[in-house]
C-alpha positions in Angstrom: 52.6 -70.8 61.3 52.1 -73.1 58.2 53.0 -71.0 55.0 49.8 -72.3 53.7 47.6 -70.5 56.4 49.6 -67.4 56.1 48.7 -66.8 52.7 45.6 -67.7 53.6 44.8 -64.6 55.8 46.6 -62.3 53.7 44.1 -63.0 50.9 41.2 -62.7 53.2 42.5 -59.0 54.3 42.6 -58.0 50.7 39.0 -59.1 50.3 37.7 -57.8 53.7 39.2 -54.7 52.2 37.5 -55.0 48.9 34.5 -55.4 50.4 34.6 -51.9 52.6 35.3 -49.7 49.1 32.2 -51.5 47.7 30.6 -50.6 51.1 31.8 -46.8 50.6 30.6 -47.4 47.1 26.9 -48.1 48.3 27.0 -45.4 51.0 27.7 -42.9 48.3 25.4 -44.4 45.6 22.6 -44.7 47.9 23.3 -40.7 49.4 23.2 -40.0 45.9 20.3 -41.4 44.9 18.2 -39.9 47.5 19.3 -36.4 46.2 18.7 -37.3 43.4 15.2 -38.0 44.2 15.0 -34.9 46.3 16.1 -32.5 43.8 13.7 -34.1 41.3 11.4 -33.7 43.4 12.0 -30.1 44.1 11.5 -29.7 40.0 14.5 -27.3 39.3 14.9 -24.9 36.3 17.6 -23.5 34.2 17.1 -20.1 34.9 18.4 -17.3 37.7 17.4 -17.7 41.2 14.8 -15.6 41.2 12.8 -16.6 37.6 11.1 -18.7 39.8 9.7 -15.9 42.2 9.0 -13.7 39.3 7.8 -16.0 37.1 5.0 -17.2 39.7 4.2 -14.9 41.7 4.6 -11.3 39.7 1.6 -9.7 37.9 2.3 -10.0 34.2 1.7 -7.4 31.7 1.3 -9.0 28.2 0.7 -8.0 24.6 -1.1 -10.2 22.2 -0.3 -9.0 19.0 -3.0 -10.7 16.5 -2.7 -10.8 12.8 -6.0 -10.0 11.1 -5.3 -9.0 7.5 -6.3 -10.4 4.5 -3.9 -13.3 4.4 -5.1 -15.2 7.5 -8.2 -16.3 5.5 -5.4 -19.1 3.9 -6.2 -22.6 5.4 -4.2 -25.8 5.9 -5.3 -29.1 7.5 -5.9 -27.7 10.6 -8.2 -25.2 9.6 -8.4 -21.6 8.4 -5.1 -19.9 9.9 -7.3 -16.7 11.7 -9.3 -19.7 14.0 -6.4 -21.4 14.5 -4.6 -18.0 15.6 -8.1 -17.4 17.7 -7.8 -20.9 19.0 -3.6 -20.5 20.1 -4.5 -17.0 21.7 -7.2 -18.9 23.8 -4.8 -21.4 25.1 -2.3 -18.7 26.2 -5.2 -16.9 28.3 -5.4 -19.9 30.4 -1.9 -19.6 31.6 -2.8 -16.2 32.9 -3.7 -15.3 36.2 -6.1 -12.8 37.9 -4.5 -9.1 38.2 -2.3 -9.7 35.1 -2.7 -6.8 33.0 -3.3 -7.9 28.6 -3.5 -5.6 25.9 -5.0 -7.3 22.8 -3.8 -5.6 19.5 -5.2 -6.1 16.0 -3.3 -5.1 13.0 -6.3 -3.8 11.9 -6.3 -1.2 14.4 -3.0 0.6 14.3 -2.8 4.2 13.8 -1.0 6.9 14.0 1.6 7.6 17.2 -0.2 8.4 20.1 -2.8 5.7 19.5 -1.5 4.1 22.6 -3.4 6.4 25.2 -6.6 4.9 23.0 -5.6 1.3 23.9 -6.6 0.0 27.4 -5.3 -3.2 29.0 -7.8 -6.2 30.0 -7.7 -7.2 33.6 -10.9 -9.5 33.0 -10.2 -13.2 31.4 -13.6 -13.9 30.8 -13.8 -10.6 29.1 -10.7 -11.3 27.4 -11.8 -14.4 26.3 -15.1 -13.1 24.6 -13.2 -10.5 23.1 -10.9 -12.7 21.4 -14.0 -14.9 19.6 -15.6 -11.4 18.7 -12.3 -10.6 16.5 -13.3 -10.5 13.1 -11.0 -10.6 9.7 -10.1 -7.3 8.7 -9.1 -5.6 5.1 -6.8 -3.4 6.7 -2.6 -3.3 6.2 -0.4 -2.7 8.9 2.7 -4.5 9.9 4.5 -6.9 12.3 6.8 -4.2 13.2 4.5 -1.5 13.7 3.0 -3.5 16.1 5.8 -4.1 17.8 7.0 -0.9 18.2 3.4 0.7 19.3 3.9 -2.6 22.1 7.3 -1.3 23.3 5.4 2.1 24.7 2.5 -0.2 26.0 5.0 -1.9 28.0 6.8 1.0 28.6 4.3 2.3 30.4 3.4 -0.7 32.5 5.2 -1.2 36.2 4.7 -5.0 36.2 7.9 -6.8 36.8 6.7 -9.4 34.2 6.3 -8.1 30.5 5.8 -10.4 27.9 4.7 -10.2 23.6 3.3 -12.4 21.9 2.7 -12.2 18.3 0.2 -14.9 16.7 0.8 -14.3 12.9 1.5 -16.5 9.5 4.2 -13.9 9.0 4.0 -13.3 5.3 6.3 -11.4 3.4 4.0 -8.5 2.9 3.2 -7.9 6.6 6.6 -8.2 8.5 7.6 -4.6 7.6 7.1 -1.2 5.3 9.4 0.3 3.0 9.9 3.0 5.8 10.9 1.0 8.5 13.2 -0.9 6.4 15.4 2.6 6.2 14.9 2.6 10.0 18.3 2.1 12.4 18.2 -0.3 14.7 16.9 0.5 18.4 17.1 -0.7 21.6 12.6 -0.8 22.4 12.5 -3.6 24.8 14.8 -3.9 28.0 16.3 -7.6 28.4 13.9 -9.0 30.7 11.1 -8.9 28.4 9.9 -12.0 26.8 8.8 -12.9 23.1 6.9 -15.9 21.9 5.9 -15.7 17.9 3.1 -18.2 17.1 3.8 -19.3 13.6 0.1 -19.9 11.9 0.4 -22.5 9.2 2.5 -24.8 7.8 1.3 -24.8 3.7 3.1 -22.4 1.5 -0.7 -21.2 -0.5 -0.9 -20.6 -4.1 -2.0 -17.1 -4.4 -1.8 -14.8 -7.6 -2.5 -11.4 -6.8 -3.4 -7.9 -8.5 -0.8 -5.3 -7.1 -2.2 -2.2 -9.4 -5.1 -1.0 -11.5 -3.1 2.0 -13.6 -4.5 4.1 -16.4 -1.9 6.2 -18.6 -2.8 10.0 -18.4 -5.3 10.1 -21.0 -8.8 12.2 -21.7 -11.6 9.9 -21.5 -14.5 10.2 -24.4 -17.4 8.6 -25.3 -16.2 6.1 -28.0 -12.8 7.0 -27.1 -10.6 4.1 -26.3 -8.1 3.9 -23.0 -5.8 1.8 -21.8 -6.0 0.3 -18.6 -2.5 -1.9 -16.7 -3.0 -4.2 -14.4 0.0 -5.5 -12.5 0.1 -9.2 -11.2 2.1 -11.0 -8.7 2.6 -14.8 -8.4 3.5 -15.3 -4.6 3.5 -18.7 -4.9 6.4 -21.9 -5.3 4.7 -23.0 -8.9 4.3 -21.1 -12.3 1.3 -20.7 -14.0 0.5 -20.6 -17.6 -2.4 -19.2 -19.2 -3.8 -17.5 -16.1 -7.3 -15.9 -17.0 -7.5 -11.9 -16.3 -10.8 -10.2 -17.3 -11.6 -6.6 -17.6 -15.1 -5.1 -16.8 -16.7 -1.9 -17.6 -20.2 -1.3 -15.5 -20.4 -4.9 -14.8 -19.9 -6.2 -18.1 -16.9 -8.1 -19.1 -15.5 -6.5 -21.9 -12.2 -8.1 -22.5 -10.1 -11.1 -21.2 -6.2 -12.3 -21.8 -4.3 -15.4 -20.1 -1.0 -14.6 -19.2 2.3 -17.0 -18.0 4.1 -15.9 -14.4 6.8 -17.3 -12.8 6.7 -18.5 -9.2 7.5 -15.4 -6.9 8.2 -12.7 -9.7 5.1 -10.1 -11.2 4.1 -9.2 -14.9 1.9 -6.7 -16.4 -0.8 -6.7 -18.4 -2.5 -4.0 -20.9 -6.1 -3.8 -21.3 -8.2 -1.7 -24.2 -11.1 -0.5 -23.3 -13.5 1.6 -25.0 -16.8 2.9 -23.2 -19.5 3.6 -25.0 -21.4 6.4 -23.2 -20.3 9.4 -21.1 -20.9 9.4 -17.4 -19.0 7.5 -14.1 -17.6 4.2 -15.3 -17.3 1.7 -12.6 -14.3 -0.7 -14.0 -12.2 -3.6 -12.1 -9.7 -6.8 -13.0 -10.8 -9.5 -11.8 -8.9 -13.0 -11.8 -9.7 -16.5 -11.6 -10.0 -18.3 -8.7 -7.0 -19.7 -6.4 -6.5 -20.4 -3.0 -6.6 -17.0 -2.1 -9.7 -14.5 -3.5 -9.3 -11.4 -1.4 -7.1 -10.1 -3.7 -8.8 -11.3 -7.1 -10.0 -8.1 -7.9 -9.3 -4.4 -8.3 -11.5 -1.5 -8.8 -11.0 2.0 -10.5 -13.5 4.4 -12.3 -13.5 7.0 -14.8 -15.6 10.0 -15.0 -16.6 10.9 -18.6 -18.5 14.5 -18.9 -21.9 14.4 -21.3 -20.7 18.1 -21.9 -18.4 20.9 -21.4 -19.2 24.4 -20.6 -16.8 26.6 -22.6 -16.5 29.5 -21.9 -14.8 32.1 -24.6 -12.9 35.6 -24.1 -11.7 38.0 -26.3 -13.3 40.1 -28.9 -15.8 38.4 -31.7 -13.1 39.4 -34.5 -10.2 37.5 -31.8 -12.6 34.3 -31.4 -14.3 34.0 -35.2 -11.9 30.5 -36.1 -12.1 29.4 -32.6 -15.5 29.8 -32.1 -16.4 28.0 -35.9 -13.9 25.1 -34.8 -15.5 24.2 -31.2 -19.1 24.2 -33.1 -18.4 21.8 -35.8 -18.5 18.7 -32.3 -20.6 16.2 -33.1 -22.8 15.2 -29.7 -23.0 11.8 -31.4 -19.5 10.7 -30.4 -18.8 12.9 -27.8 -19.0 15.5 -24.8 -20.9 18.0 -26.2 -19.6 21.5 -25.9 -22.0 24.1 -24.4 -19.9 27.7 -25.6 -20.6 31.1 -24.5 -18.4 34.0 -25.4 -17.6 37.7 -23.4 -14.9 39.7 -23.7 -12.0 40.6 -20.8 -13.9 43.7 -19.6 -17.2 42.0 -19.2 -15.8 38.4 -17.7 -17.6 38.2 -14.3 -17.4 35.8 -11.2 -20.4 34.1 -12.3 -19.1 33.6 -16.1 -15.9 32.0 -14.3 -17.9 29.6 -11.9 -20.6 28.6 -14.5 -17.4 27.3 -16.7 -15.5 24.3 -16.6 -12.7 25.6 -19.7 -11.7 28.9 -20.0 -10.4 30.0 -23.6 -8.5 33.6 -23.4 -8.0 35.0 -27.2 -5.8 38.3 -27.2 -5.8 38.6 -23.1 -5.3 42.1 -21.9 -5.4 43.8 -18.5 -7.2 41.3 -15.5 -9.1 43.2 -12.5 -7.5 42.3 -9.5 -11.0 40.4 -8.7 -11.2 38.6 -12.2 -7.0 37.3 -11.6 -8.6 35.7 -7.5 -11.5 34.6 -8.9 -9.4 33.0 -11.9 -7.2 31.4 -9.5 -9.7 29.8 -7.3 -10.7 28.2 -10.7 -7.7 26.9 -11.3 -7.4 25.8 -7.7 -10.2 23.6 -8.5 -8.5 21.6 -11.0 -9.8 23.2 -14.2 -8.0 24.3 -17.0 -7.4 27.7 -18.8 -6.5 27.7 -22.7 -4.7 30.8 -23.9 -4.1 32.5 -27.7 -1.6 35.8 -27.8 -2.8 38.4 -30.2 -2.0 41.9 -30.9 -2.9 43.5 -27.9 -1.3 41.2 -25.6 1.7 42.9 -23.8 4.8 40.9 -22.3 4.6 42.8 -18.4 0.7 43.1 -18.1 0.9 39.4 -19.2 3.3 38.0 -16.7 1.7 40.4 -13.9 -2.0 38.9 -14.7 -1.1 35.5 -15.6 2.4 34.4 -14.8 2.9 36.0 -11.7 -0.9 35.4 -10.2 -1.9 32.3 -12.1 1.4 31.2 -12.0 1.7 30.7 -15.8 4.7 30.7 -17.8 6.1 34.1 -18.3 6.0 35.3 -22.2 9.7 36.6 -23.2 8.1 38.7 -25.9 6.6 38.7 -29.3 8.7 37.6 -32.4 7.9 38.9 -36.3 10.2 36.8 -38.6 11.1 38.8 -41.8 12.6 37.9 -44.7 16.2 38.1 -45.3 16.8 39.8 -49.0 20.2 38.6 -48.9 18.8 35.0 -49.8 16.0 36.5 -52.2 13.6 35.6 -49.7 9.7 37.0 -50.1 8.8 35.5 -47.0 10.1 33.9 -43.6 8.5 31.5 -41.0 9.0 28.5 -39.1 7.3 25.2 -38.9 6.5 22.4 -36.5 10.3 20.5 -35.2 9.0 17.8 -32.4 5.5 16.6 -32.2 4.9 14.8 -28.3 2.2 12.3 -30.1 2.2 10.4 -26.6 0.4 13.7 -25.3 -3.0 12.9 -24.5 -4.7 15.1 -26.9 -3.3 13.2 -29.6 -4.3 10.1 -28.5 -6.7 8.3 -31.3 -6.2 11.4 -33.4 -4.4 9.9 -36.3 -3.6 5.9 -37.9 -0.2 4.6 -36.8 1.7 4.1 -39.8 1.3 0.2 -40.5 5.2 -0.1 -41.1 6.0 1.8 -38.1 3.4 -0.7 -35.9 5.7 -3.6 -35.5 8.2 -0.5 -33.2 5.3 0.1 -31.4 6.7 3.8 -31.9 4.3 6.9 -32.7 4.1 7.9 -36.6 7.0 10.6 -37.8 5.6 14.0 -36.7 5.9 15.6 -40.5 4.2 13.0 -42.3 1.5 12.8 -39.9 0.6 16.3 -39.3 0.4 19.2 -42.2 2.3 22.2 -40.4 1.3 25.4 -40.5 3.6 28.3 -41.5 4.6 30.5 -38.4 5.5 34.2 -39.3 4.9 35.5 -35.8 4.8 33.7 -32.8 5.0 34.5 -28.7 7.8 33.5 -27.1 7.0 31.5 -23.5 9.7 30.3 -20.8 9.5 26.9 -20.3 9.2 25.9 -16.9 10.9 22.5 -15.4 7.9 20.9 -14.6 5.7 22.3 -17.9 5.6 19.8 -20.9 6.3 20.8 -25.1 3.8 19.3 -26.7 4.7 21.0 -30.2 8.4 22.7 -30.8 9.2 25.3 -33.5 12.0 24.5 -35.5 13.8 27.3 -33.9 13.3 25.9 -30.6 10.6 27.8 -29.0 7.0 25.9 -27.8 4.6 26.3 -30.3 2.0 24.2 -27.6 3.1 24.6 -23.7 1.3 22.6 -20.9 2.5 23.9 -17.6 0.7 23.1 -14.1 -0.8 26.4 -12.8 -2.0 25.7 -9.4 -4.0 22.9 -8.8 -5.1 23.0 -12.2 -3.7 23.0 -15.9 -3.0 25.5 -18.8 -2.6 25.0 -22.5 -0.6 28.1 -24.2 -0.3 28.5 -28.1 2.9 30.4 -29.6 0.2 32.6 -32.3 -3.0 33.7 -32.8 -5.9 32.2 -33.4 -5.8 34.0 -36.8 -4.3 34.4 -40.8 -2.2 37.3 -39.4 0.6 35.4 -37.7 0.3 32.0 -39.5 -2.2 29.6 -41.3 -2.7 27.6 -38.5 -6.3 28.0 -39.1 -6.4 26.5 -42.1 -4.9 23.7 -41.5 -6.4 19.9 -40.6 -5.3 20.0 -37.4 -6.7 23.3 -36.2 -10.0 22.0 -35.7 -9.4 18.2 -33.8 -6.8 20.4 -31.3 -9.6 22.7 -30.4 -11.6 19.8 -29.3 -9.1 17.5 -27.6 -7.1 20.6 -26.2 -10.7 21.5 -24.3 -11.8 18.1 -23.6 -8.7 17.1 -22.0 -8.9 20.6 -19.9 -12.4 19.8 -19.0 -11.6 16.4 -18.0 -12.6 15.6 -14.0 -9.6 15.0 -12.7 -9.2 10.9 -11.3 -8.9 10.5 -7.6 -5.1 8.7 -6.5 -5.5 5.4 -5.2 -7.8 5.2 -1.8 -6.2 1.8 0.0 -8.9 0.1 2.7 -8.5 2.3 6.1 -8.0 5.6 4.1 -9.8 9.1 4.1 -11.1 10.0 1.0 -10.9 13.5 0.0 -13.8 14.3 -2.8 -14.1 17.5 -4.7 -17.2 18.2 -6.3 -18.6 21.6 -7.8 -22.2 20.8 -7.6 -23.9 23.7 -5.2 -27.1 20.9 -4.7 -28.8 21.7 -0.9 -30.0 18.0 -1.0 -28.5 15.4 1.3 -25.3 13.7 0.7 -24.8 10.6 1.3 -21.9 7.8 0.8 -23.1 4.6 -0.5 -20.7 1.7 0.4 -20.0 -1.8 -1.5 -21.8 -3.5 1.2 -25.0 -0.8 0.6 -24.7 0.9 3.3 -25.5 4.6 3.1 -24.0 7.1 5.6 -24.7 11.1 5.5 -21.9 13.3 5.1 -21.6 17.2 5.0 -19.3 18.9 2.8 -17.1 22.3 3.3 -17.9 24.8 1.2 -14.3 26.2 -0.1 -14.3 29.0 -3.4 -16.2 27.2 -6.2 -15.9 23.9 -4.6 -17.5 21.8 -2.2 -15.1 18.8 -0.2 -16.4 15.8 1.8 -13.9 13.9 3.6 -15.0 10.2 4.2 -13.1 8.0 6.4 -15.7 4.5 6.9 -13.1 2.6 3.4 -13.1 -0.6 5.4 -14.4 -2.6 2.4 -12.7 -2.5 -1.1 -15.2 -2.0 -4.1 -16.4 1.1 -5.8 -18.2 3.8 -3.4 -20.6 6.7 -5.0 -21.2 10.1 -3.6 -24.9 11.0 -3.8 -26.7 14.2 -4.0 -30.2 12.9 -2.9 -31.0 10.9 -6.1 -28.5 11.7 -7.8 -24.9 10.4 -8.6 -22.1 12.9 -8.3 -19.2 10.6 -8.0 -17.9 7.5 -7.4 -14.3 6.3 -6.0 -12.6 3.1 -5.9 -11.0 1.8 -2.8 -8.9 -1.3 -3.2 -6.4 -3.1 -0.4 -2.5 -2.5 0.2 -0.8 -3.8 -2.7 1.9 -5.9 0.0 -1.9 -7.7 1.2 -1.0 -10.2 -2.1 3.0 -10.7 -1.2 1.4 -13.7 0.9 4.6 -15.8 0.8 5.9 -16.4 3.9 9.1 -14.5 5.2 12.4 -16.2 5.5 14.3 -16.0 8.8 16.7 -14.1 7.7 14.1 -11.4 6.8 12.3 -12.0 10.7 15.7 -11.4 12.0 16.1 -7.9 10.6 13.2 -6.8 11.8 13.5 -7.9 15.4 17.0 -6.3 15.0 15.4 -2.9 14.5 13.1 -3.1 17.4 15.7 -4.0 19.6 15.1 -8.1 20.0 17.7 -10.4 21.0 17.7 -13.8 19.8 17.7 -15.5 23.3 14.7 -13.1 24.1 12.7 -14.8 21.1 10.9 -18.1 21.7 9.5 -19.5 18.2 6.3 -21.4 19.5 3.9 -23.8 17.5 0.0 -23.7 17.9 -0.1 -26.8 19.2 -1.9 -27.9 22.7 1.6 -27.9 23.5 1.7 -24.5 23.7 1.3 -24.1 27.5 4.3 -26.1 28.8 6.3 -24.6 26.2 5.2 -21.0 27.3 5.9 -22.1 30.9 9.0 -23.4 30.0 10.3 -20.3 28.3 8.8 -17.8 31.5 10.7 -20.0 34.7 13.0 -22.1 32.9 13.3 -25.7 31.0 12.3 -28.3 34.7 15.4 -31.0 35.2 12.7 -33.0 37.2 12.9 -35.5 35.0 16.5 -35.7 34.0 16.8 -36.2 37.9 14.6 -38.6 38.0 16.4 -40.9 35.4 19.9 -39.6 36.8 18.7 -41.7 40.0 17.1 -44.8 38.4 20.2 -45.1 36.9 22.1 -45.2 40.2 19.8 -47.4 41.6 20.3 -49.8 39.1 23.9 -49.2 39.8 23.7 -49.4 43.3 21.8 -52.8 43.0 24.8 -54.3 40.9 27.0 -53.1 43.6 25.6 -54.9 46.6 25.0 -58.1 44.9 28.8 -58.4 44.2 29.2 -57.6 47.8 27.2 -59.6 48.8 28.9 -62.5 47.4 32.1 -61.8 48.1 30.9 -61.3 52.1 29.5 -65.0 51.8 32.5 -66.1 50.5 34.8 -64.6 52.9 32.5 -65.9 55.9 33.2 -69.7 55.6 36.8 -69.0 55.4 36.7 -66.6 59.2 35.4 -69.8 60.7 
């Protein structure tokens, strides 16, 4: 053999042997690709073996949790937030199937726990459908994680292998959770295989400046009288705001406006004066300019100012002479007028005590076991009792009557000061020490001192009241929760306010008389008569009512007429009171809309009340994550369990997605056009090479 030919064939075994690997090559490119093909075919997912089973063929028990507070009446460019959470809510119902089991909560309808056993599931879409479109905005406040917990026993109940939330919401600050649940340890609600899709509403951060609280310091309210009223604001949005216009009306009338500067996402407070000018039921709000958000613009409050004051005056005529000469000098032209009749202890009578609204005891002695209940069921009303020692009054018949049945502070004993000869003294008495001018019966009573203005501090006590000279005096125990309103100089009250059941009572130190001081001769003898019985006889204001709350009323009118609530929206709806003691109490739980409601007695106007939404409502800035992760922490939630979702028409697939797993169809597919392109590169070089190698075989 030539050398030449020899390595002639050698190279043709090396490319005959080439050629087979690329052969191998093909076989396993093209075996690929037609799994490939297959498996996309077969649409795979990412999660367990059986997702697939459950997730198609189970019934499903879902919970659509729907926000509809205040704050969903925000819009963006794709509409108002509530329609758009309407509209996302739709979209999931389409993904449902016959048999599966939905329970469609409102925020708006949370209660108590136990509510659940109220709350039946929807096996009907059509009927779900319609009553999604029927929801309506509500002025209610509950939160995010209330509703999640009242879902967990829902679920819990349910024997469906396929449980599912999903909470359409713009989850603002002031709706993801209460000041309770925050204290709340965290808890294990939901078992793993439950699912959680949270349909974030909006994208725009709105500018919103809200009133938190309509406060009035404790005050008495008169005819010409100025109050204060404190509103408190909150700016919830990114920007500041300068000059921000708050108004004040009394009756419908503005009376007073002020523009105030807040900060982005801080509060500030502003003080009001306001000064009605007739008694009656004074229907007030604050009311701000307009922003992007109104609902919470406003807020209401009233204030119930008596025409007049049934006094009612025991003790002897001699006991009552300076007391009954300083509550007649009231002028009706500037205020409550004060209608006085006088008895004494023996003759005081249940129907003296329920025809009162203050009653002024000069000299008490020895209560009937009748007079000391039908005195307590006055105080229980709220009314107030004004008391004057004397001569005859006695340190254990005192604390037996009054202390320990009207629970009023006890009286220690009586004092007589007398004059020490060692200092060549020819008389001995104390004065007034500490003067509580923030007390509302001093309020308007005297000038503040123009230097002392600038401190905004009351006037020094001695230059602004004459005291009297105190030569004998009762000595009363000074409960925790009672108030000094004037202090001796030796220490002991000289004027003691002290709660006394659900009502109030004012107790002076000395008679009402020149034999244990000159207090009745002094200027301020006759202006502390009146406040002391105007505040006593002032009706007291009802707490707060937030939207969804009872109202508790308290009214002492005996009419037989019917009562009726009228609402902000004028509807009327008759109510029957409960006849307790001296009063009568209607209970009225239809506050869905804020605004002033009045209690009527056929024609007439007993009271009104103010009901105003959940001061969170105007925190409408939306909650970071750090914030949503703490609260699905509480519940129980874990982060892979939580699928954030957009209200999108996207919404479907990603739904689908999240309940059998993400599909690698299509990452198949392009696996295997890939190794068809491959696969083509392949044989053409082998196909070469074979025509090459051909020539040289023959």
């Amino acid at each position: 053999e030539f050398s030449t030919l020899t390595f002639l064939k050698e190279l043709q075994k090396s490319k005959i042997r080439r050629i087979k690997i690329r052969q191998w090559l093909l076989l396993l490119l093209r075996t690929l690709l037609v799994i490939l093909l297959v498996m996309a075919f077969a649409r795979p997912t990412v999660r367990g073996p059986l997702s697939g089973i459950v997730g198609e063929r189970a019934k499903t028990t879902a919970v659509f949790i729907l926000d509809d507070t205040p704050s969903m009446m925000a819009a963006d460019d794709q509409g108002e937030y509530w329609q758009q959470a309407v509209d996302a809510a739709l979209r999931v119902v389409e993904i449902m199937h016959d048999g599966d089991e939905i329970y469609l909560l409102k925020l708006s309808t949370l209660s108590q726990r136990g509510a659940e056993t109220d709350i039946q599931p929807i096996r009907n879409l059509p009927m779900l459908r319609a009553a999604l479109r029927d929801v309506k905005l509500s002025f209610r406040h509950h939160t995010l994680e209330d509703a999640l917990r009242l879902s967990a026993r829902l679920l819990a109940a349910s024997t469906n292998l396929n449980k599912e939330v999903y909470l359409f919401s713009d989850f603002q600050e002031g709706g993801i959770a209460s000041e309770q649940s925050t204290a709340f340890a965290p808890e294990s609600l939901f078992p793993e295989s439950v699912r959680f899709f949270a349909v974030q509403i909006g994208k725009r951060q709105p500018n919103n400046i809200g009133i938190e609280s309509v406060t009035i310091p404790t005050t008495m309210f008169e005819p010409g009288k100025a109050f204060q009223v404190r509103a408190r604001l909150v700016n919830a949005g990114e920007n500041a705001v300068e000059g921000f216009i708050v108004s004040l009306f009394l009756n419908g009338e503005r009376v007073t406006q002020k523009g105030v500067d807040i900060a982005s996402r801080s509060s500030t407070e502003v003080e009001f004066t306001a000064v009605p000018k007739s008694a009656g039921i004074l229907e007030g709000k604050v009311e701000l300019e307009s922003d992007d958000l109104d609902f919470d613009n406003r807020r209401y409050f009233t204030v119930d100012i008596p025409a007049s004051v049934r006094v009612l005056l025991v003790g002897t005529p001699t006991d009552l002479q300076y007391v009954r000469l300083a509550l007649g000098t009231r002028e009706a032209t500037t205020a409550s007028t004060f209608q006085i009749r006088e008895t004494t202890t023996e003759r005081l009578a249940a129907s003296d005590i329920l025809a009162s609204d203050v009653i002024l005891f000069s000299n008490p002695r020895d209560l009937s076991a009748a007079q000391t209940e039908q005195l307590s069921a006055f105080l229980a009303s709220g009314r107030g009792i004004v008391i004057f020692p004397g001569s005859q009054t006695q340190p254990v018949v005192f604390n037996a009557d009054f202390a320990d049945k009207l629970k009023s502070p006890a009286l220690l004993g009586i004092e007589h000061l007398r004059p020490d000869p060692a200092r060549d003294e020819t008389e001995s008495f104390v004065t007034f020490d500490r003067v509580d001018l923030r007390h509302p019966v001093f309020q308007g009573m005297f000038e503040e001192d123009p230097r002392l203005a600038s401190t905004r501090r009351p006037p020094s006590p001695q230059r602004a009241i004459e005291t009297p000279n105190v030569k004998t005096f009762a000595r009363f125990q000074a409960p925790p929760q009672a108030r000094t309103v004037i202090a001796l100089s030796n220490g002991s009250p000289f004027l003691l306010e002290a709660p006394a059941l659900q009502g109030r009572i004012l107790l002076f130190a000395v008679a009402p008389n020149l034999d244990w001081s000159d207090f009745p001769l002094k200027g301020l003898f006759v202006p502390l008569m009146h406040r002391a019985v105007a505040y006593l006889a002032a009706e007291p204001q009802m707490g707060e009512i937030l939207v969804g709350e009872e109202a508790s009323l308290r009214t002492r009118s005996r009419s037989t007429e019917k009562w009726t609530i009228l609402s902000p929206t004028k509807g009327e709806t008759v109510v029957q009171p409960t006849t307790t003691g001296r009063e009568q109490i209607i209970r009225f739980r239809d506050t869905e809309t804020p605004g002033i409601y009045t209690l009527n007695s056929g024609a007439t106007a007993v009271r009104k009340f103010a009901v105003n939404l959940h001061p969170d409502e105007s925190r409408t800035a939306k909650a970071d994550a750090t914030e949503l992760d703490r609260m699905y922490r509480r519940v129980g939630i874990a982060t892979e369990a939580l699928q954030i979702v957009e209200p999108t028409e996207e919404i479907q697939r990603t739904i689908l997605q999240a309940r059998l797993g993400v599909e690698l169809w299509k990452y198949f597919l392009l696996a295997a056009l890939i190794i068809a392109l491959v696969e083509m590169f392949v044989a053409r070089e082998s196909k070469r090479e074979l025509a090459a190698i051909q020539p040289s075989a023959s």
